[in-house]
N, C-alpha and C positions, 0 to 999 in steps of 0.2 A: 504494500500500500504506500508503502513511504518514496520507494523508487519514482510509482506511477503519479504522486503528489506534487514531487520534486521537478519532475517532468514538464508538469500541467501548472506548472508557477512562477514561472521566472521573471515574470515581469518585476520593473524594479521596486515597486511599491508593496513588495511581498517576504516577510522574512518567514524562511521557513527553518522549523524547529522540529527534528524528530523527538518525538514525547508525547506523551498521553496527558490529556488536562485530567483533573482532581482535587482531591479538597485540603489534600495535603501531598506536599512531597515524598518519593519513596521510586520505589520501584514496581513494578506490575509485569504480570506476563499478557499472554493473547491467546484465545481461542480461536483458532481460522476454522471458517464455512469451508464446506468441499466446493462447492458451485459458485460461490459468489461472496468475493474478496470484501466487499461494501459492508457485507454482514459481520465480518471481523469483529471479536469486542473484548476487552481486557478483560482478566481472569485469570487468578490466582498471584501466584509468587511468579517471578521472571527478572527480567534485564533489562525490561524498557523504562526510560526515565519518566516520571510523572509532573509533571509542574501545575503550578495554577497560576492561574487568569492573571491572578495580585499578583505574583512572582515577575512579571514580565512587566510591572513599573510602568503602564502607559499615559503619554501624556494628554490622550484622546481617546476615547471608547464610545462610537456613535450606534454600536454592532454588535452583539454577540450571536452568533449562530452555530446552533449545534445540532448537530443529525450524527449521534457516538451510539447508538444501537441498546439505547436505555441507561446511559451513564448521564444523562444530561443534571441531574439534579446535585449528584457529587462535585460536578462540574462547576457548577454555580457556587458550590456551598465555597468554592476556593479561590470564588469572585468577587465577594460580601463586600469589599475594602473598594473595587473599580465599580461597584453596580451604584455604591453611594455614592462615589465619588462622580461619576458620569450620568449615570442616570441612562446607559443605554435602551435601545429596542433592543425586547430581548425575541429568539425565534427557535422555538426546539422544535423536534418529531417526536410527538407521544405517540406513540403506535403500540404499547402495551409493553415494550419488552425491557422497560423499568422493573417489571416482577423481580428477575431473577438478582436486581438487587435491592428488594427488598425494600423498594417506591412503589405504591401502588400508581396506576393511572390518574394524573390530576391534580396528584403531591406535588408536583413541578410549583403548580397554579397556585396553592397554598402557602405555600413557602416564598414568592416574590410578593405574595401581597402583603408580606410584612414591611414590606422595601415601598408599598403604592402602586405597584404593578396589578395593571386587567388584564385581561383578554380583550385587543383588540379585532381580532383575525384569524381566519384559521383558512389555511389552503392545503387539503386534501389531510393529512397528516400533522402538517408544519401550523406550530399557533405562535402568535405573535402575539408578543405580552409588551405594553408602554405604562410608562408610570403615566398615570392622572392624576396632574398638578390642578 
């Protein structure tokens, strides 16, 4: 995945990071799909580096989008620090398969509106969450 990323990115306005976002720094492994590399998802113990959101120091966040195969809420939780400080649109894919850690469907939802975040949108899967100021 990392290869075909690296690939598909080189423009200049793009840094690219091999690592998995999270809620905390560490390490993590990957599950690979036989059929379909997209479906790939962190699991267990491994070698892949983890960072989060806040670890990357940004002096702008108008953005967050995440399609990580039901990690998206862990994701956030290690964005707490950029989500207050920017206030971005936020945009996951709940598609259920948050279960297998342990997020049910919707918890996403829950947990940004601590932050002021709604539900603005939803395009097929993908919901888009803005704070309402």
């Amino acid at each position: 995945n990392a290869k075909c990323f690296e690939m598909n990115c080189k423009e200049h306005n793009i840094t690219f990071c091999k690592a998995a976002l999270g809620e905390k720094e560490g390490k993590i492994g990957i599950a690979k799909t036989k059929d379909n590399c997209g479906a790939n998802y962190v699991s267990g113990d491994g070698e892949i580096p983890v960072v989060t959101i806040d670890s990357l120091n940004l002096d702008v966040c108008d953005l967050i989008q995440l399609d990580i195969e039901g990690y998206e809420l862990l994701a956030l939780k290690g964005a707490v620090e950029t989500i207050e400080k920017h206030k971005p649109v936020i945009i996951i894919e709940d598609n259920g398969l948050s279960i297998k850690y342990n997020v049910r469907k919707g918890e996403v939802g829950e947990w940004l509106a601590k932050f002021g975040y709604k539900i603005v949108d939803s395009v097929h899967r993908d919901v888009i969450f803005k704070v309402m100021e």
